[in-house]
N, C-alpha and C positions, 0 to 999 in steps of 0.2 A: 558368379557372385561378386561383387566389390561393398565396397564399406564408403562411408556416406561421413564426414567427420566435421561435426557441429561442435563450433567455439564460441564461449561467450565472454569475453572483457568487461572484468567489477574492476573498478579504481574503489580503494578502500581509503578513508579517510579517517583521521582521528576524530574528537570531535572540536578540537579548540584550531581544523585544518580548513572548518566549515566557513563559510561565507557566511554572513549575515542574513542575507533572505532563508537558507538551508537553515541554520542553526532556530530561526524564528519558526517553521516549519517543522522541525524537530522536536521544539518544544512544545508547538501546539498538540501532536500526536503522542509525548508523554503523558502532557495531560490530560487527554482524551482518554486516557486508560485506567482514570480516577472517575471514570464517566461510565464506564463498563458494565454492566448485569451481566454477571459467571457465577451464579451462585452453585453449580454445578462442576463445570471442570474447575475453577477458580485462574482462568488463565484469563488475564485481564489484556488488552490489545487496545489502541487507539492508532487512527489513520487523520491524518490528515494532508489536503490536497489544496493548492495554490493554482489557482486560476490563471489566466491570460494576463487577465488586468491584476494582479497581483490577492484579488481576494481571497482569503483562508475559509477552508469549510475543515471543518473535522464529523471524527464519528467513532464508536465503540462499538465492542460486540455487544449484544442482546441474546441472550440465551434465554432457550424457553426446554420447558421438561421434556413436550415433546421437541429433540434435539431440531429435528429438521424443520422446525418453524421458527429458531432463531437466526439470527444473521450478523455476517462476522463485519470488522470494522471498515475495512476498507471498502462494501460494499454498501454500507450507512455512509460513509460517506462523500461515495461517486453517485450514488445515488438521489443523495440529496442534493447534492450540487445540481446533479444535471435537472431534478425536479427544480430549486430555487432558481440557476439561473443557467437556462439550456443552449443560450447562445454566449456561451463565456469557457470555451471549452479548458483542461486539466491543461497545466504546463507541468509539473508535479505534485509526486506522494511521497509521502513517508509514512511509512507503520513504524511501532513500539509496540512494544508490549512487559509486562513488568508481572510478578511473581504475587501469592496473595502476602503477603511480608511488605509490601510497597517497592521494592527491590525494583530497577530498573535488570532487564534480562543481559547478560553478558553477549549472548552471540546475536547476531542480526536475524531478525524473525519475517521467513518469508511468507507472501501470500497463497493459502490454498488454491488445487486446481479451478476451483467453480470461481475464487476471486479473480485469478488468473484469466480466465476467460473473459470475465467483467469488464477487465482493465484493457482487456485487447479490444474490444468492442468499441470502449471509449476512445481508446488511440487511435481506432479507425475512425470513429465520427469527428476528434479533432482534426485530422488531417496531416499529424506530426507525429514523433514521439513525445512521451509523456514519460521523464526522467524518473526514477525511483527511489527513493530512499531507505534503507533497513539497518533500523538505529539497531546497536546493541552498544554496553560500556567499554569492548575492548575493540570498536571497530565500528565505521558507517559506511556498509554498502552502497554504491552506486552504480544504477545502471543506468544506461542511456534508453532503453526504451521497453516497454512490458513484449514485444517482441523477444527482447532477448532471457526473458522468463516462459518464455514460452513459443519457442522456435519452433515448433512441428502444428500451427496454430489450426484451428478450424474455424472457417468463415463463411462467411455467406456463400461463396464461391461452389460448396460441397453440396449448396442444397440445389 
């Protein structure tokens, strides 16, 4: 038997530590979470993603009663991106999310495994990594690529 030892590297930032394009980016995906349909869990989530050429899409979750027919934010809007414009591939994301109080969330809110997969998908159709963002108020994740959210990945390769 031996043991297999996966590291991954967040650079954490304040948020007054942000660059300008990140900090505009950040703030698209707060607001995005005043955009949200959660009339159920009431956990309100906004993504938004920065293009190549610098275009901003955003997106919020959509919940629906039956659970599984709604859709979480970051996949409204990688989704929508890649629908509006499919040859303009993600350069980065950033999710938020914020409390039913209007509260921005203290800790940085990651993306579920089914978004997770999403985002790897997309990282493979751009060609690069596609940096991450995971606002919270006491701290701004950073990761260099949805690979390293999801290091043991499954991909076409398995099929």
């Amino acid at each position: 038997m031996k043991t297999k030892l996966i590291q991954v590297s967040i650079l954490v930032k304040e948020e007054q530590e942000l660059s300008k394009d990140e900090q505009k980016l950040v703030d698209e995906a707060c607001q995005a979470t005043y955009r949200s349909y959660a009339p159920y869990s009431h956990f309100y989530v906004g993504a938004a993603v920065e293009l190549a050429d610098g275009t901003i899409v955003s997106g919020s979750n959509q919940e629906n009663a039956a659970y599984p027919s709604g859709l979480c934010a970051e996949r409204t809007a990688v989704f929508y991106a890649g629908a509006r414009y499919p040859d303009n591939p993600i350069r980065r994301l950033c999710i938020a999310a914020r409390d039913s109080g209007g509260s921005p969330l203290c800790r940085p809110i990651a993306p579920c495994g089914a978004c997770r997969q999403v985002l790897l998908e997309a990282e493979q159709r751009a060609g690069r990594p596609i940096e991450v963002l995971l606002y919270g108020t006491d701290g701004i994740y950073i990761v260099h690529s949805i690979k390293d959210l999801l290091p043991l990945e499954f991909d076409e390769s398995f099929l």
